[in-house]
TORTIVO-544048 format. One record per residue: residue in three letters; x, y, z of N, C-alpha, C in turn. Coordinates in steps of 0.05 Angstrom, whole numbers, plus 32768, in hexadecimal, padded with zeros to 4 digits. Layout:
N
alaXYZXYZXYZ...
***
This chain:
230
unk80117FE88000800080008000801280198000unk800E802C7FEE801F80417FEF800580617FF2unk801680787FED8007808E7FEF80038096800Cunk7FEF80AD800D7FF580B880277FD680CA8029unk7FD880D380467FB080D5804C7FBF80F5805Eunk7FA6810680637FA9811580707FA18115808Eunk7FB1811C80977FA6811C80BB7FA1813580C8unk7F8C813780CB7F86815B80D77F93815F80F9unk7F9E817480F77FA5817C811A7F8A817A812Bunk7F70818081227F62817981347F4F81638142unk7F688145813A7F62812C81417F73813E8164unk7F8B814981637F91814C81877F79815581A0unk7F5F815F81947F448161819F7F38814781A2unk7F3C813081917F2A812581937F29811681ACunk7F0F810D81AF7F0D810581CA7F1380E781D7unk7F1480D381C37F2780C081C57F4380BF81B9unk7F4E80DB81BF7F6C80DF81B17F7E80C781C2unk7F7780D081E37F8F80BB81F47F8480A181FBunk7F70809C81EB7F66808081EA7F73806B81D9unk7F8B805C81DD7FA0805181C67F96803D81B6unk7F7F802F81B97F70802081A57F6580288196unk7F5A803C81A57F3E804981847F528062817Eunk7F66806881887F74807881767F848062815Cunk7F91805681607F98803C814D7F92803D813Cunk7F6D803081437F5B802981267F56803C8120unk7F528057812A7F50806981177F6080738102unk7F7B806D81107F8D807A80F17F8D806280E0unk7F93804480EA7F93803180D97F79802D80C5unk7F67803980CE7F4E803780BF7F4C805380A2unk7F5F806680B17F60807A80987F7B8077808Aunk7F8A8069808C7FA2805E80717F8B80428065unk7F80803880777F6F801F80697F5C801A8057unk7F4F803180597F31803180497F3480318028unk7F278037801C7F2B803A80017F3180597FFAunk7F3F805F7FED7F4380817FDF7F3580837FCDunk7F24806F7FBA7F10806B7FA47EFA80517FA8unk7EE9805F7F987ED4804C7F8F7EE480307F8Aunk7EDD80167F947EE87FF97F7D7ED77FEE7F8Dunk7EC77FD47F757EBB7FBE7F767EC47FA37F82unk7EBC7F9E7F907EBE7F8B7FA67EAC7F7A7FA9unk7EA57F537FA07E957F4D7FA97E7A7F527F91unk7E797F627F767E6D7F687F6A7E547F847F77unk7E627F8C7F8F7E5D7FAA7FA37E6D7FB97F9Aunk7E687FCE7F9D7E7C7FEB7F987E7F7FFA7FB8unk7E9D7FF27FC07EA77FFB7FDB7EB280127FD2unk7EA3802F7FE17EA780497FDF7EC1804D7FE6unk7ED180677FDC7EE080797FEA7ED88078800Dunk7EF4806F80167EEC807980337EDE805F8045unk7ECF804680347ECB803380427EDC8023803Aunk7EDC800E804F7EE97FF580547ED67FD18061unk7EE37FC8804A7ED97FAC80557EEA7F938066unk7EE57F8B807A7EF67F8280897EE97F6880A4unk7EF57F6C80B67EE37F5E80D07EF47F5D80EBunk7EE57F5880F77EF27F5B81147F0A7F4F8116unk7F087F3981127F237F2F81147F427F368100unk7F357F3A80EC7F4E7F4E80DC7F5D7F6180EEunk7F437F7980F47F4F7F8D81027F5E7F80811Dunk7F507F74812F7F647F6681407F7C7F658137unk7F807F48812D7F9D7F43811E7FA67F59811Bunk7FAC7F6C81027FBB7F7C80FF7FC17F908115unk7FAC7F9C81257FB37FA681447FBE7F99814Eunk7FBB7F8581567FC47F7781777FB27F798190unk7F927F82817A7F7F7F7881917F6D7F748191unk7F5D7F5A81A37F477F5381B07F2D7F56819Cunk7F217F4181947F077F4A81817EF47F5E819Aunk7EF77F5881B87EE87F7181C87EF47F8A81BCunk7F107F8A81BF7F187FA581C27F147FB381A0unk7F127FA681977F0C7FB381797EEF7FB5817Aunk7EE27FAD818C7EBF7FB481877EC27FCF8192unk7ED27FCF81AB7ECA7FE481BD7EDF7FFA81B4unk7EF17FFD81A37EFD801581917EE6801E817Dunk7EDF8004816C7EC6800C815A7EAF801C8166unk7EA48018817A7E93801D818C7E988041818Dunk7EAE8043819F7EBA806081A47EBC80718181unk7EBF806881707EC6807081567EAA8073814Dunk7E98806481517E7C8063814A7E6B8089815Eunk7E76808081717E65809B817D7E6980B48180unk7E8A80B881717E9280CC816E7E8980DE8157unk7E8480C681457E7980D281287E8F80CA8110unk7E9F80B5811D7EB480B680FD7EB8809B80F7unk7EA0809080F47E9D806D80E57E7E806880E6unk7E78805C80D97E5C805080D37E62803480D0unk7E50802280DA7E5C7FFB80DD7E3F7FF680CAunk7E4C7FDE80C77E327FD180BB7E3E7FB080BDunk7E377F9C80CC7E487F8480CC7E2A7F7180B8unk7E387F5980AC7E357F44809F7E357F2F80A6unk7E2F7F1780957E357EFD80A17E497EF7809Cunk7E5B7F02808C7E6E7EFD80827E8E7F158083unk7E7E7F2D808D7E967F42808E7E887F57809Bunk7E9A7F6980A07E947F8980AB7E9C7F9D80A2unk7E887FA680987E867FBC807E7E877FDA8091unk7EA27FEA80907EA48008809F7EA48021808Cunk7E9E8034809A7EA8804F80857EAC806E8093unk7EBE806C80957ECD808B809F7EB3809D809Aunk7EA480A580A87E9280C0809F7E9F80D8808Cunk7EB280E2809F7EC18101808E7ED380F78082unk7ED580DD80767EF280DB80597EF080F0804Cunk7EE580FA803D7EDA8103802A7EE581228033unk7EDC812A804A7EE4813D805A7F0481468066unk7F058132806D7F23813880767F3D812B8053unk7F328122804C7F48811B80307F4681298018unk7F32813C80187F2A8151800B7F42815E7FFAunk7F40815E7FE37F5D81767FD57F5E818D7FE6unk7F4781A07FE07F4881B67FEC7F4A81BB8010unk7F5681D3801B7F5A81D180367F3A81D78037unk7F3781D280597F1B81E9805E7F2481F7807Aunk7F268209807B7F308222808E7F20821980A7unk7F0A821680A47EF7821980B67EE2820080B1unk7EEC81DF80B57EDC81D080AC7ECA81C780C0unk7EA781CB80B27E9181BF80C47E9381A980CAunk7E8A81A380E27E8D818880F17E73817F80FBunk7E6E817580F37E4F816080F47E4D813F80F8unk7E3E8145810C7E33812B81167E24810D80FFunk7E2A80FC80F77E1980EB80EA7E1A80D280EFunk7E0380C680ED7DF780B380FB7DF5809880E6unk7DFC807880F37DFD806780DF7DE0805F80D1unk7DE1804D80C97DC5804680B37DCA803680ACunk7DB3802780A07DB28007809C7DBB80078090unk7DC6801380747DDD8015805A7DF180228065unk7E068013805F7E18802380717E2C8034805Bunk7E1B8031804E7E2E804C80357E1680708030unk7E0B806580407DF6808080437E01808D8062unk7E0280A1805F7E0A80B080827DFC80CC807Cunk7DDF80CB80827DD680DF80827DD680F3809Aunk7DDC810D80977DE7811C80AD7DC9812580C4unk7DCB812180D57DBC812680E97DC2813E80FFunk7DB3815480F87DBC817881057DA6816E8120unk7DBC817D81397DB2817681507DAE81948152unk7D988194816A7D9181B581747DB181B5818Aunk7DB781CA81897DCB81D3819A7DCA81D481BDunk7DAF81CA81CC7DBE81C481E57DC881D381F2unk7DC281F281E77DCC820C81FE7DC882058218unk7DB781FB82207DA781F182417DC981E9824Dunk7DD481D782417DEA81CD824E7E0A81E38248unk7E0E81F082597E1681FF825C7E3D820B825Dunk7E4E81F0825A7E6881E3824A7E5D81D68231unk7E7781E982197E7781D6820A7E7B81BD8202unk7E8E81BC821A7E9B819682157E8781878219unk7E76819682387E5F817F823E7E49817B821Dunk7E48818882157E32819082007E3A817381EDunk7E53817181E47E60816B81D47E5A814E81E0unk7E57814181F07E57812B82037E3C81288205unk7E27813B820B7E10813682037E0C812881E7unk7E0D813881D67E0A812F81C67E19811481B3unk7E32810B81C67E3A80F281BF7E3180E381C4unk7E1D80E581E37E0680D081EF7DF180C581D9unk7DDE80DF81D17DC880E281BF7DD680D781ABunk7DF080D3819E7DF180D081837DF980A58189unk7E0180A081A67E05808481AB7DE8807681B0unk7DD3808781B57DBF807D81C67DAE807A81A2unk7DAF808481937DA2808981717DAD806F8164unk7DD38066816E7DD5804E81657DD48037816Bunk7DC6803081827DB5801E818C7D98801E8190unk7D8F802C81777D71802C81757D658035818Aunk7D6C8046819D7D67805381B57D5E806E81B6unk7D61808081A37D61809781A57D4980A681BBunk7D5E80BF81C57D4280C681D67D3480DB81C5unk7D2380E581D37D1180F381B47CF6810181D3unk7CFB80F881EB7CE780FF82037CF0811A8211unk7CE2812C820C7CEF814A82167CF681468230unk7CE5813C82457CEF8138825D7D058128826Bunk7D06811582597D218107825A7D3281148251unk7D378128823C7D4A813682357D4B814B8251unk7D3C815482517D408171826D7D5481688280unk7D478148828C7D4F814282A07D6E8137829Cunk7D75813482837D988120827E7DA1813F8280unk7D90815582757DA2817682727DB08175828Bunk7D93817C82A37D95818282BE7DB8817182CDunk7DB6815782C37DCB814982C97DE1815182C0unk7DE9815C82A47E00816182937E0A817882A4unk7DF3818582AC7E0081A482C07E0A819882DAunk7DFF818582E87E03818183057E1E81778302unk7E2A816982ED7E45815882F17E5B816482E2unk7E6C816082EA7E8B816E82D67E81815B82B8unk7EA1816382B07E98815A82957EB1814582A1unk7EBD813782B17ECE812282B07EB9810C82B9unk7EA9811982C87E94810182D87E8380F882C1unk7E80811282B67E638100829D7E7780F18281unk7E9380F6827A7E9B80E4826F7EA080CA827Cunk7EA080C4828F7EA680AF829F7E8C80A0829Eunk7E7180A5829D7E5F809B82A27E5A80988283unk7E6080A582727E52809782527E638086824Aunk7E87808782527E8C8078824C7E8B80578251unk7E7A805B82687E758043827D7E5F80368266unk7E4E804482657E3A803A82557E3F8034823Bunk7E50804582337E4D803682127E67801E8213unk7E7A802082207E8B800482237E757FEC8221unk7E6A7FED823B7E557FD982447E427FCD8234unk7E367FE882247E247FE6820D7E077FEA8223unk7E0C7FFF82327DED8008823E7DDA801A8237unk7DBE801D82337DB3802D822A7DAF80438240unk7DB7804382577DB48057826E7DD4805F8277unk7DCB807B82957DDB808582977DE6808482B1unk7DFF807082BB7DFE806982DD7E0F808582E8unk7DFA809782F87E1080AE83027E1680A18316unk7E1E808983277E23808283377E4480798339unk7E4D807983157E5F807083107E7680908314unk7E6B80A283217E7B80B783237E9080BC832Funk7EA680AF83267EBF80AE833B7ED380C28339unk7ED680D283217EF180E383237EEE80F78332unk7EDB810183467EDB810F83577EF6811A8363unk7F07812783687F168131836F7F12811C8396unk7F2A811A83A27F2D811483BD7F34812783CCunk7F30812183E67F43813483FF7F6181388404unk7F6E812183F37F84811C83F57F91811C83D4unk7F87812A83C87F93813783AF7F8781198399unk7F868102839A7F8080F1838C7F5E80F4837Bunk7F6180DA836B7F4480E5835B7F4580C08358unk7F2980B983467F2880A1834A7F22809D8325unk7F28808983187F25808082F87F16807382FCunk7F09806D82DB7EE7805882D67EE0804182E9unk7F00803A82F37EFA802382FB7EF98029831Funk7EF3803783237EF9803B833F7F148045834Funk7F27803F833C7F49803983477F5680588357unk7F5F805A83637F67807783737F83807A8361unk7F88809783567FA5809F83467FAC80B8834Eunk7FC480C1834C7FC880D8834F7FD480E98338unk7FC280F883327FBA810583157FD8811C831Dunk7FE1812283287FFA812C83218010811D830Eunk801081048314802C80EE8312801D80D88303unk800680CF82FD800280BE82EC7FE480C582E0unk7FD980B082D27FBF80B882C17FB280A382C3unk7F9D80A582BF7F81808F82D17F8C807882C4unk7F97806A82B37F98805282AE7FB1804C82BEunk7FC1805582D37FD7804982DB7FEF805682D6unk7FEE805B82BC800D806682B3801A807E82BBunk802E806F82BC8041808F82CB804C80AC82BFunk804680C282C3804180D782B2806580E382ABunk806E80E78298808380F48290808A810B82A9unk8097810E82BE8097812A82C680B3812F82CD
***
């Protein structure tokens, strides 16, 4: 395989940047995909998708058909893959190929949310109302990663009161607590939201606690254990 793909500086935002699996498949998935239309199978695999399966991607990673669900998973709710699995393969497709491999620069490129579909070569874009109620942008941003995980499990909420009441919540909690709790749920694959799982709370004794409960000290290392450069 030769040639070369563009990588925008504002993958260092993204929100599974220090996540080292679904960062992986994400770049491995954009040298992977197709750069053109070709027939496959007597199908025409788009620019930008790829045909493949769990266990491929394993193999060539070095991991786990779990851990490649649950990178896919994280990749799925961010907004930058659409799945569609088979009896026979697993058919993906980069949403913004098209966008980010573009000839032309874009100074100022729109970023939009889109949602998978039973064809997984259709990604029709889905405009959310903006969520002023919730009052950080990051939280907003996390909101709406919920709504866009809860749409791909045939879940969507769509009940004003249930929306008020997840708002009311998005304000009551930092934004480390409420990533901690979606990410609980969408690992798991839950349609709800356990605030019980709220551990990074800050301590009395300078410590904070990770997903899993574990006590660290966020000066000198980082919730998974590792010891921080200082």
């Amino acid at each position: 395989m030769s040639g070369w793909i563009k990588l925008h500086r504002s993958l260092l935002d993204w929100e599974w940047y220090q996540d080292a699996n679904a960062l992986r498949l994400l770049i491995h998935l954009l040298v992977s995909v197709n750069y053109e239309d070709k027939r496959w199978q007597g199908k025409v695999i788009k620019a930008g998708e790829l045909v493949t399966s769990y266990e491929n991607l394993g193999d060539i990673l070095g991991l786990t058909k779990q851990q490649v669900k649950t990178a896919l998973k994280k990749l799925e709710t961010s907004g930058e893959i659409t799945r569609a699995r088979t009896r026979h393969c697993l058919h993906l497709q980069l949403v913004k190929w098209s966008e980010l491999q573009s000839k032309q620069p874009d100074d100022n490129p729109r970023i939009t949310r889109q949602q998978p579909d039973d064809n997984p070569t259709i990604t029709p874009t889905k405009e959310y109302k903006e969520y002023k109620e919730i009052k950080e942008e990051k939280k907003r941003e996390l909101f709406l990663t919920w709504l866009d995980y809860r749409k791909s499990i045939k879940k969507g909420i769509t009940n004003q009161q249930t929306l008020d009441r997840l708002i009311e919540k998005f304000n009551l909690h930092t934004f480390e607590q409420i990533k901690t709790v979606i990410d609980y749920s969408i690992d798991n694959g839950y349609q709800g939201l356990f605030w019980d799982k709220c551990k990074t709370e800050q301590t009395d004794n300078g410590l904070k606690r990770n997903s899993k409960g574990e006590l660290y000290n966020p000066k000198t290392h980082f919730s998974d254990g590792r010891l921080k450069c200082i």
